[in-house]
C-alpha positions as CSV (number, residue, x, y, z in Angstrom):
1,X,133.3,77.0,94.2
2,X,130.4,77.8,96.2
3,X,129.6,81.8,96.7
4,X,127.1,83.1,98.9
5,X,125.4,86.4,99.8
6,X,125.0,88.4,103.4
7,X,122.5,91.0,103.2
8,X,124.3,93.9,105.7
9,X,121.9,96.8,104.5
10,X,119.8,97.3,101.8
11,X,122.3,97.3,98.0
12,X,125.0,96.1,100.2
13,X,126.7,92.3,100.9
14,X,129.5,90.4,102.1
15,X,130.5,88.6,99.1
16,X,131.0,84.7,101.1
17,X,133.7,81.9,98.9
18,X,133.3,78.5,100.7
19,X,131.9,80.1,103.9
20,X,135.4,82.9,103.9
21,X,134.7,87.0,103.4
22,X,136.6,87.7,99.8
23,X,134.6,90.8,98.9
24,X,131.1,92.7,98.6
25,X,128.7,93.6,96.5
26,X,126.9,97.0,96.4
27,X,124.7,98.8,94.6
28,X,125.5,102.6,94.0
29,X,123.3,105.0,91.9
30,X,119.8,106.0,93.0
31,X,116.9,103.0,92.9
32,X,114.7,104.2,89.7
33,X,118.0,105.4,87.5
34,X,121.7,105.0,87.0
35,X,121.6,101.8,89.2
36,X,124.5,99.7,89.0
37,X,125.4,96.6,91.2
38,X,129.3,96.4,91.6
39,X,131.1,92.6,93.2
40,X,134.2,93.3,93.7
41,X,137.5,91.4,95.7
42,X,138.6,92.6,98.7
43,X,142.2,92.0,97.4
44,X,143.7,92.8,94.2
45,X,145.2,89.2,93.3
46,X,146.9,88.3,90.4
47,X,144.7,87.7,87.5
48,X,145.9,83.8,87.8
49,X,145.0,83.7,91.5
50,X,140.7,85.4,91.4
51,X,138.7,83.3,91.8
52,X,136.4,82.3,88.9
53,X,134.7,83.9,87.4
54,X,136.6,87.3,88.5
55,X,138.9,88.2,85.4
56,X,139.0,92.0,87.1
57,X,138.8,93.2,90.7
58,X,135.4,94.2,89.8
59,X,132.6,93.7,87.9
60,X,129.2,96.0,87.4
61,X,125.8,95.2,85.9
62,X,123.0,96.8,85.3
63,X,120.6,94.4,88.5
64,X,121.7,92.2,90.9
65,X,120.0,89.3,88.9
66,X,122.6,88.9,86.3
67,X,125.6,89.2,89.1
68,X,123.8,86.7,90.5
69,X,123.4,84.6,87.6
70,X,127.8,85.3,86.9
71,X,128.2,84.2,90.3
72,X,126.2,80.7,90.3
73,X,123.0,81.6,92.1
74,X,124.4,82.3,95.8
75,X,122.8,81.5,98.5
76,X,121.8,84.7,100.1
77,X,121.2,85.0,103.7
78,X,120.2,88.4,105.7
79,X,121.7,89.7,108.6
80,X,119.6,93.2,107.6
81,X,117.7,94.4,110.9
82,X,119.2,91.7,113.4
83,X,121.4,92.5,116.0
84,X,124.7,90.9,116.9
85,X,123.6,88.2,119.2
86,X,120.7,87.1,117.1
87,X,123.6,87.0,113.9
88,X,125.7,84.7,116.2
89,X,122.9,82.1,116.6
């Protein structure tokens, strides 16, 4: 399973399986304390049907380095500050 990452904003992302939308990560909290980086599934499967490594919905940590790190090391791309026809290219 291959994820990958697209940056929408700053703390947030389209959570990518094999090139398909299956959720987001976000961060929530201010950016010096209570931090926390949330991926969750945009659908709430049954346990035997998430993807790996989903065992929940969704899963927080403390930085987006160790969701990384859970998720494989996505790729992560940025559509941050581009507009729709520049996306599309």
């Amino acid at each position: 399973m291959t994820y990958s990452l697209i940056q929408l904003a700053p703390g947030a992302y389209d959570l990518l399986l094999n090139g398909e939308v299956i959720g987001s990560v976000v961060r929530t909290g201010e950016r010096s304390n209570n931090t926390v980086w949330t991926a969750e599934l945009l659908e709430n499967l049954p346990h035997g049907q998430r993807p790996a490594p989903f065992v929940e919905v969704e899963h927080t940590f403390l930085t987006l380095e160790p969701l990384c790190d859970w998720l494989g090391d996505p790729q992560v791309k940025s559509n941050f500050g581009r507009s729709a026809i520049a996306r599309s290219a």
